[in-house]
VMD Tcl script that builds the backbone (N, CA, C; Angstrom):
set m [mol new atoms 315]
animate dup $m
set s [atomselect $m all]
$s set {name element resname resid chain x y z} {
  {N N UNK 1 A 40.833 5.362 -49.111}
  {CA C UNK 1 A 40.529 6.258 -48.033}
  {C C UNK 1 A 39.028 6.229 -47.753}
  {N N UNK 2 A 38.765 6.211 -46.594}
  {CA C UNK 2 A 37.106 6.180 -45.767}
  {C C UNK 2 A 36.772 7.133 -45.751}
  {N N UNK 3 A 35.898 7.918 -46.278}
  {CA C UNK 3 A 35.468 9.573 -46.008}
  {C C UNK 3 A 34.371 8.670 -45.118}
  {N N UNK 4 A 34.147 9.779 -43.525}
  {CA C UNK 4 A 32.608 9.855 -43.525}
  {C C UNK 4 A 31.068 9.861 -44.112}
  {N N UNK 5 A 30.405 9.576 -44.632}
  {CA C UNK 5 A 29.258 9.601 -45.210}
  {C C UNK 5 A 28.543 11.079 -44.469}
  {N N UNK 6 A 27.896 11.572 -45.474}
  {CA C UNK 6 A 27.166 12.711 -44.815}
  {C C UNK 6 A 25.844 12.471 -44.676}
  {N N UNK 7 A 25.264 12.977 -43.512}
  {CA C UNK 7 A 23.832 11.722 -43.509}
  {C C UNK 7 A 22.985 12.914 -44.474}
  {N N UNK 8 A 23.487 14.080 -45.161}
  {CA C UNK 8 A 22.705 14.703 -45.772}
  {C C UNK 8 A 22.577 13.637 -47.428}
  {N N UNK 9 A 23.335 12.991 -47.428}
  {CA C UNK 9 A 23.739 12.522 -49.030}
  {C C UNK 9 A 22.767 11.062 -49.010}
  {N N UNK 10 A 22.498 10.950 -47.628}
  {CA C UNK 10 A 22.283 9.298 -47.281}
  {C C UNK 10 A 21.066 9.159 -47.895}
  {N N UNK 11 A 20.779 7.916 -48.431}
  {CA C UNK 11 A 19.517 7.791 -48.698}
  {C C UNK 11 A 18.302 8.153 -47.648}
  {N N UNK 12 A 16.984 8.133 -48.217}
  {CA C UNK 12 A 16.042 8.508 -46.798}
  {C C UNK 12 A 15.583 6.845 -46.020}
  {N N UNK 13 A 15.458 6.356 -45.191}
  {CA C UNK 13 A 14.516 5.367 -44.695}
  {C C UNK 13 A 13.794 4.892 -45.710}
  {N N UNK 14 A 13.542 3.663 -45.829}
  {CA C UNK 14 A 12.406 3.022 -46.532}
  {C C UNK 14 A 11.250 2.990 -45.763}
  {N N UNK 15 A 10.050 3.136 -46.605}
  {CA C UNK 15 A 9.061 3.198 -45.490}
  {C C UNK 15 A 8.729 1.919 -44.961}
  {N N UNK 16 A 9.084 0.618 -45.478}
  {CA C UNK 16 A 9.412 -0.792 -44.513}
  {C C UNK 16 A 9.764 -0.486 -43.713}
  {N N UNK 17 A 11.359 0.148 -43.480}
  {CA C UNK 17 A 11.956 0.367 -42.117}
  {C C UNK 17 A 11.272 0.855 -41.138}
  {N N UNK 18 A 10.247 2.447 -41.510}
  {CA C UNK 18 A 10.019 3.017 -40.516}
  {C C UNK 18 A 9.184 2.600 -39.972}
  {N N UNK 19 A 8.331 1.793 -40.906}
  {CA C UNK 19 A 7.059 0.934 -40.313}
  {C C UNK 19 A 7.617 -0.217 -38.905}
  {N N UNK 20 A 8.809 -0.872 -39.210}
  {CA C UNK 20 A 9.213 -1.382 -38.324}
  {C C UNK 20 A 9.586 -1.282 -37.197}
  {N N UNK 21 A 10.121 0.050 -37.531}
  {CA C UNK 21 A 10.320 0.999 -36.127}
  {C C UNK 21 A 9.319 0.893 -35.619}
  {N N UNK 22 A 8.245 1.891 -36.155}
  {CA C UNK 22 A 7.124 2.209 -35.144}
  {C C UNK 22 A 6.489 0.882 -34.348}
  {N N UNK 23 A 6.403 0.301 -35.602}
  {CA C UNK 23 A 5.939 -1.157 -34.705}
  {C C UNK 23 A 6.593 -2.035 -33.699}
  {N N UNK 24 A 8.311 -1.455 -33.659}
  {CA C UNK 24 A 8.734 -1.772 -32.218}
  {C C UNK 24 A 8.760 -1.060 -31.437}
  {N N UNK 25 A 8.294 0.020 -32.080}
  {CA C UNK 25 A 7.995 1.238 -30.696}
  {C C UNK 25 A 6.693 0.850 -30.104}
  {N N UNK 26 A 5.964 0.467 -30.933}
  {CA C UNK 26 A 4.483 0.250 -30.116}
  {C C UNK 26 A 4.862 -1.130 -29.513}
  {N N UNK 27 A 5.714 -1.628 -29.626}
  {CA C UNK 27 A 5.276 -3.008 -28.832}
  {C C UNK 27 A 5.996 -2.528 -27.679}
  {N N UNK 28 A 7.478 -2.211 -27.756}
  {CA C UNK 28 A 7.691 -1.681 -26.382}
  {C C UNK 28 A 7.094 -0.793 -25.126}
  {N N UNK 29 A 6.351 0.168 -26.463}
  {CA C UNK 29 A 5.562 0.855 -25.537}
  {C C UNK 29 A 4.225 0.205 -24.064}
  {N N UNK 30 A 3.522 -0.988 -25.236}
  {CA C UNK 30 A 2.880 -1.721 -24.951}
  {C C UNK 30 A 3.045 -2.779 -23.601}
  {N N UNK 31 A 4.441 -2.904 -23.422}
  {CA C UNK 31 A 5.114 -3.765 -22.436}
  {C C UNK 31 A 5.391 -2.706 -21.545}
  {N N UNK 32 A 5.507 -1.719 -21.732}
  {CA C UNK 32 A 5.891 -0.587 -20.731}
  {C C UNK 32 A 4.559 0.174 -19.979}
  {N N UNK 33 A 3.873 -0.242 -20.793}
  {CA C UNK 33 A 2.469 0.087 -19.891}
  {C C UNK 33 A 1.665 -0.862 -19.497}
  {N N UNK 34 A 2.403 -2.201 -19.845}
  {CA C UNK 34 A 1.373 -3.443 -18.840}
  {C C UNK 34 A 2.344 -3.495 -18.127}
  {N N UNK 35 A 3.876 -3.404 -17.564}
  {CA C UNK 35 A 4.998 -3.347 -16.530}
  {C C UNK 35 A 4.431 -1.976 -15.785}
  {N N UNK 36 A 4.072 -1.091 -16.164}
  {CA C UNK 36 A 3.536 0.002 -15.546}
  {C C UNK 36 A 2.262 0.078 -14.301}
  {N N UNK 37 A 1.244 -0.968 -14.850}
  {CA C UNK 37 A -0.367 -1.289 -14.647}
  {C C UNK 37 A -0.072 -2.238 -13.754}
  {N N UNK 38 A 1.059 -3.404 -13.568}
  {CA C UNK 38 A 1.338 -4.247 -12.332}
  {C C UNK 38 A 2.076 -3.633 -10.890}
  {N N UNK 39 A 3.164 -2.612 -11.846}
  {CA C UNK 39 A 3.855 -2.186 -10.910}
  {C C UNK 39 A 2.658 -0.872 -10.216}
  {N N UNK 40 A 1.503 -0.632 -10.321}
  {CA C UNK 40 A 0.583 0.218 -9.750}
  {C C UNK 40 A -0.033 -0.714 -8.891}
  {N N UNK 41 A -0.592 -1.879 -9.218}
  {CA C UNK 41 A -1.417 -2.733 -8.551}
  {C C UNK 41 A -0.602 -2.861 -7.512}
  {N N UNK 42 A 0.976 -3.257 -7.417}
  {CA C UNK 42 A 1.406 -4.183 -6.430}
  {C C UNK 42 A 2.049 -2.649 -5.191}
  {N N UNK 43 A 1.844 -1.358 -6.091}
  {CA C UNK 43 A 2.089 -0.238 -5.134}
  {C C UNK 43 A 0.838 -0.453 -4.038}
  {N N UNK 44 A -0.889 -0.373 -4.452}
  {CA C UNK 44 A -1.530 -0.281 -3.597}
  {C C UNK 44 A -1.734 -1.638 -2.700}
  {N N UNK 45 A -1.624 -2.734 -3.166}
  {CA C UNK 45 A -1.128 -3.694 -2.385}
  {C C UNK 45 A -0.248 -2.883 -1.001}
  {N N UNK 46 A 0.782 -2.898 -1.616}
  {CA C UNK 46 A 2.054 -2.638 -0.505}
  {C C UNK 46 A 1.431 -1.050 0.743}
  {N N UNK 47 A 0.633 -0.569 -0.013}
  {CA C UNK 47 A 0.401 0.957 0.779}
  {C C UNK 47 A -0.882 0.478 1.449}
  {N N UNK 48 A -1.756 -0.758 1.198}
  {CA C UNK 48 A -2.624 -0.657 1.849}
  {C C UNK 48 A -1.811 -2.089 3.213}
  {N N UNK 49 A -0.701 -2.680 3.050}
  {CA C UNK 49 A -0.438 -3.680 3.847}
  {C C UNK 49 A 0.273 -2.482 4.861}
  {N N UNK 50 A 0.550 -1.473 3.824}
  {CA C UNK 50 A 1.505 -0.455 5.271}
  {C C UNK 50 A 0.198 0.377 6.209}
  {N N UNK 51 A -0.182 0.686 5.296}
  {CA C UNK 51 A -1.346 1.379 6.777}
  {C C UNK 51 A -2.207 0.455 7.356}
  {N N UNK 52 A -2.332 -1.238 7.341}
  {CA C UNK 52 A -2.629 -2.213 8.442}
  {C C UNK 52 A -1.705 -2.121 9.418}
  {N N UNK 53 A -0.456 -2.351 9.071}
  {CA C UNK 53 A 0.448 -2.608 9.566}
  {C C UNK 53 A 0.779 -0.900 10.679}
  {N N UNK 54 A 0.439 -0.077 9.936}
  {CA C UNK 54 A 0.421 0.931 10.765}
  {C C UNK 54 A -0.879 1.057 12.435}
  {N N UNK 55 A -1.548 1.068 11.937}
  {CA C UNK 55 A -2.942 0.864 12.413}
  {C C UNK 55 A -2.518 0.015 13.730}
  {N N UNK 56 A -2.313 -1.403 12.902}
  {CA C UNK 56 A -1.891 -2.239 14.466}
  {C C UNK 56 A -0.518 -1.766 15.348}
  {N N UNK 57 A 0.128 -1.172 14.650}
  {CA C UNK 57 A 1.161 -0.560 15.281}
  {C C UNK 57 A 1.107 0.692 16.091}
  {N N UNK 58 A 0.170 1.093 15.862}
  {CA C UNK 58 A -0.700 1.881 17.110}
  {C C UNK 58 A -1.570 1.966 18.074}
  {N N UNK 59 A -1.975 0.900 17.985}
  {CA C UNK 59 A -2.928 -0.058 18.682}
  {C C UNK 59 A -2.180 -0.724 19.612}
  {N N UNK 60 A -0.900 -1.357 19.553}
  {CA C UNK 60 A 0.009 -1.707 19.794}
  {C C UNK 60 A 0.788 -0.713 20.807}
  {N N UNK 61 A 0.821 0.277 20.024}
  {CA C UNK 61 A 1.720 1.120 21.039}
  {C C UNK 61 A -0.037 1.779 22.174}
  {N N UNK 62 A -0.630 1.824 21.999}
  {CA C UNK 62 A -1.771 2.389 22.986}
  {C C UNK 62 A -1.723 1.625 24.458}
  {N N UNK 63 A -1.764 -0.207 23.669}
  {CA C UNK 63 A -1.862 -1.238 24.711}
  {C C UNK 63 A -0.932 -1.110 25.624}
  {N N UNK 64 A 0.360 -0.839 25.288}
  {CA C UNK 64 A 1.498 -0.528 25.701}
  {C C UNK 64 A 1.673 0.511 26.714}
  {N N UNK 65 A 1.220 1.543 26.429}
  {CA C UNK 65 A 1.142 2.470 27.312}
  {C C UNK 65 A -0.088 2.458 28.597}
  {N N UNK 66 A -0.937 2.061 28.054}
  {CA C UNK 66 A -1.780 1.460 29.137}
  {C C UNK 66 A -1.487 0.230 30.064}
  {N N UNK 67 A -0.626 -0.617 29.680}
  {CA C UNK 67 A -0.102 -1.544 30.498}
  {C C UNK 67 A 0.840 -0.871 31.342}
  {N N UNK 68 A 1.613 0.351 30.882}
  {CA C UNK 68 A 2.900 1.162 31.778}
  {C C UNK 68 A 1.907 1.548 32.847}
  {N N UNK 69 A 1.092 2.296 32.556}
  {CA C UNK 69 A 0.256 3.051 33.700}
  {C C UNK 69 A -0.240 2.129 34.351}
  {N N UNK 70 A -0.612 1.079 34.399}
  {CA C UNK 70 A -1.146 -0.016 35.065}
  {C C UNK 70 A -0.222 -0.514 36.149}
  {N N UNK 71 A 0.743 -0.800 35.957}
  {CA C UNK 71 A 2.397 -1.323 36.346}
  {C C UNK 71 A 2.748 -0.363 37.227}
  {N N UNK 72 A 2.934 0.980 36.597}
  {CA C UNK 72 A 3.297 2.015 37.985}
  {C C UNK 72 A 2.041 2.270 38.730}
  {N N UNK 73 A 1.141 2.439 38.447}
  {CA C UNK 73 A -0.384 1.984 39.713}
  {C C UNK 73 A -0.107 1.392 40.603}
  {N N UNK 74 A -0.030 0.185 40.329}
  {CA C UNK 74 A 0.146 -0.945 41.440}
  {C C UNK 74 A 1.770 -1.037 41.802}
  {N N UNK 75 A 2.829 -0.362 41.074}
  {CA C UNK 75 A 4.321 -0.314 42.141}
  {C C UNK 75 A 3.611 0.973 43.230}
  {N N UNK 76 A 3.031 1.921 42.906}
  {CA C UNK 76 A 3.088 2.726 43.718}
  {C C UNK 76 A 1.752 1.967 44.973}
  {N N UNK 77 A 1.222 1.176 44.622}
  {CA C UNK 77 A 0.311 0.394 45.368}
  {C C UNK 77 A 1.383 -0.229 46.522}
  {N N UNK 78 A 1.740 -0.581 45.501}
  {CA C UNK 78 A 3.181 -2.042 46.283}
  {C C UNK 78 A 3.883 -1.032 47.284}
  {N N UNK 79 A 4.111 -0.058 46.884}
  {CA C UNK 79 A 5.280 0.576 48.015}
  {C C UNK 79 A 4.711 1.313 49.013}
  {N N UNK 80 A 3.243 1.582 48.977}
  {CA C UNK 80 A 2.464 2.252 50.004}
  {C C UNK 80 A 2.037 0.945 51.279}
  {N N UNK 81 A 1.669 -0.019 50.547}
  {CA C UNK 81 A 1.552 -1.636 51.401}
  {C C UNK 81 A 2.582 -1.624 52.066}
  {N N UNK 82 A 3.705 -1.653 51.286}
  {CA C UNK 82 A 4.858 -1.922 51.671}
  {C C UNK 82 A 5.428 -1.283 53.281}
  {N N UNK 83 A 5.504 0.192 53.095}
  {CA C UNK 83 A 5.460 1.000 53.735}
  {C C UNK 83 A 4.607 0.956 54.822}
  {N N UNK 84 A 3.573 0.560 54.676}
  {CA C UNK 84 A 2.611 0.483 55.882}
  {C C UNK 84 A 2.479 -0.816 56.602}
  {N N UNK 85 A 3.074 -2.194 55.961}
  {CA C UNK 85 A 3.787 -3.179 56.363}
  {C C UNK 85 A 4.743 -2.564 57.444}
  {N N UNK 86 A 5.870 -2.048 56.771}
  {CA C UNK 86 A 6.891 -1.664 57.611}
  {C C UNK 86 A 6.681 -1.541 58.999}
  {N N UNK 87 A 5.521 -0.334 58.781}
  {CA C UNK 87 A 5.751 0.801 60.135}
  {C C UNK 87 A 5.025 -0.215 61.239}
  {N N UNK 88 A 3.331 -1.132 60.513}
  {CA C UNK 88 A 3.145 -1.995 61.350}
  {C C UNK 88 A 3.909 -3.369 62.590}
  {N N UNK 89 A 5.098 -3.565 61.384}
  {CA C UNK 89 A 6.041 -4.250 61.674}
  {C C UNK 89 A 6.711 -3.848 62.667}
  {N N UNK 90 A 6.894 -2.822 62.936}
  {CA C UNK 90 A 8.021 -1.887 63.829}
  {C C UNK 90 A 7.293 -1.493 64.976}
  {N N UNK 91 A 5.900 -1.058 64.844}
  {CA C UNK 91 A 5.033 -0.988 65.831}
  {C C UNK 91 A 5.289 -2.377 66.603}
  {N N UNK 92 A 5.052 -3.686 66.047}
  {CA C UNK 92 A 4.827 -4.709 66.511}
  {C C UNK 92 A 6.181 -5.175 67.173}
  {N N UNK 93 A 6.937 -4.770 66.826}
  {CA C UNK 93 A 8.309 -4.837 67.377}
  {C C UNK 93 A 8.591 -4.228 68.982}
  {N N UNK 94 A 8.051 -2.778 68.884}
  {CA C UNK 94 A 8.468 -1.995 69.273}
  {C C UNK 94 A 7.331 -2.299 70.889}
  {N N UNK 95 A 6.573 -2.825 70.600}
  {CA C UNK 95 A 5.459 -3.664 71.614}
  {C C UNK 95 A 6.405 -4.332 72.431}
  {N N UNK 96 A 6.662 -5.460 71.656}
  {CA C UNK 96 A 7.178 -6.681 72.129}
  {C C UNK 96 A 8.528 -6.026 72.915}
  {N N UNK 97 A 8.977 -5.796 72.487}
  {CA C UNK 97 A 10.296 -4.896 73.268}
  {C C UNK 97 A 9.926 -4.607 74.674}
  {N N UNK 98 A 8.510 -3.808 74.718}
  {CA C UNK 98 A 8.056 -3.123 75.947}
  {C C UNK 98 A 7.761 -4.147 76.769}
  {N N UNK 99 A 7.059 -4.838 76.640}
  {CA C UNK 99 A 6.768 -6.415 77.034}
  {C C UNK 99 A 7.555 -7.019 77.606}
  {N N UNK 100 A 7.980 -6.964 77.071}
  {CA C UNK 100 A 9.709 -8.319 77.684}
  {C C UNK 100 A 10.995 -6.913 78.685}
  {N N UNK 101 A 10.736 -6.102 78.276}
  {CA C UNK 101 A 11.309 -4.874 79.654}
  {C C UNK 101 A 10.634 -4.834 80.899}
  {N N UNK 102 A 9.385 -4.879 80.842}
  {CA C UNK 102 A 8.165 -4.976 81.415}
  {C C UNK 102 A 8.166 -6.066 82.474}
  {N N UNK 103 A 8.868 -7.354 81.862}
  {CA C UNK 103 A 8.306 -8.753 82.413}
  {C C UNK 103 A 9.570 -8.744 82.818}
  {N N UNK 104 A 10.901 -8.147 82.614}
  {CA C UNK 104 A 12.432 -8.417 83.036}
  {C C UNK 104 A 12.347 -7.857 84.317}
  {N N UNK 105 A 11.772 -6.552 84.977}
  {CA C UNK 105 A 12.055 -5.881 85.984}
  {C C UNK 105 A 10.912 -5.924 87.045}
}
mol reanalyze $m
mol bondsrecalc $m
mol representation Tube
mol addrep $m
């Protein structure tokens, strides 16, 4: 029959063992804070490529909006020409009409 062992009965650690421990605790530790010290570097990397990337992306959107206002400037340019094309047009029409009534009778 298997009784459980009681870890009160158990022998204690050798102090080899615990030494070993600790010393894989420090090495892990050790790897966990140079994985720590890269993964910081490559954060400000990444936070300083995001606020370039921001920066021009506002710059970007500025150009943008200044090109809109530019665009409706000159449609509303275009449709005042336009418009005053027209009416000239119709004037000039509206001549010629008289003209040729003029020269019929």
């Amino acid at each position: 029959m298997n009784e459980a062992k009681d870890p009160r009965t158990e022998p204690p650690a050798t102090t080899s063992t615990q030494q070993s421990c600790q010393s894989d605790i420090h090495s892990v530790l050790r790897e966990m804070s140079a994985a720590l010290a890269e993964l910081k570097v490559e954060q400000r990397h990444t936070t300083t490529a995001v606020s370039s990337l921001e920066s021009r992306l506002r710059a970007s959107e500025s150009q943008i909006e200044e090109l809109r206002k530019k665009v409706e400037e000159e449609r509303q340019k275009n449709q005042e020409e336009l418009k005053n094309l027209k009416i000239s047009f119709d004037k000039q029409v509206e001549n010629l009409k008289k003209e040729n009534q003029g020269k019929k009778y």
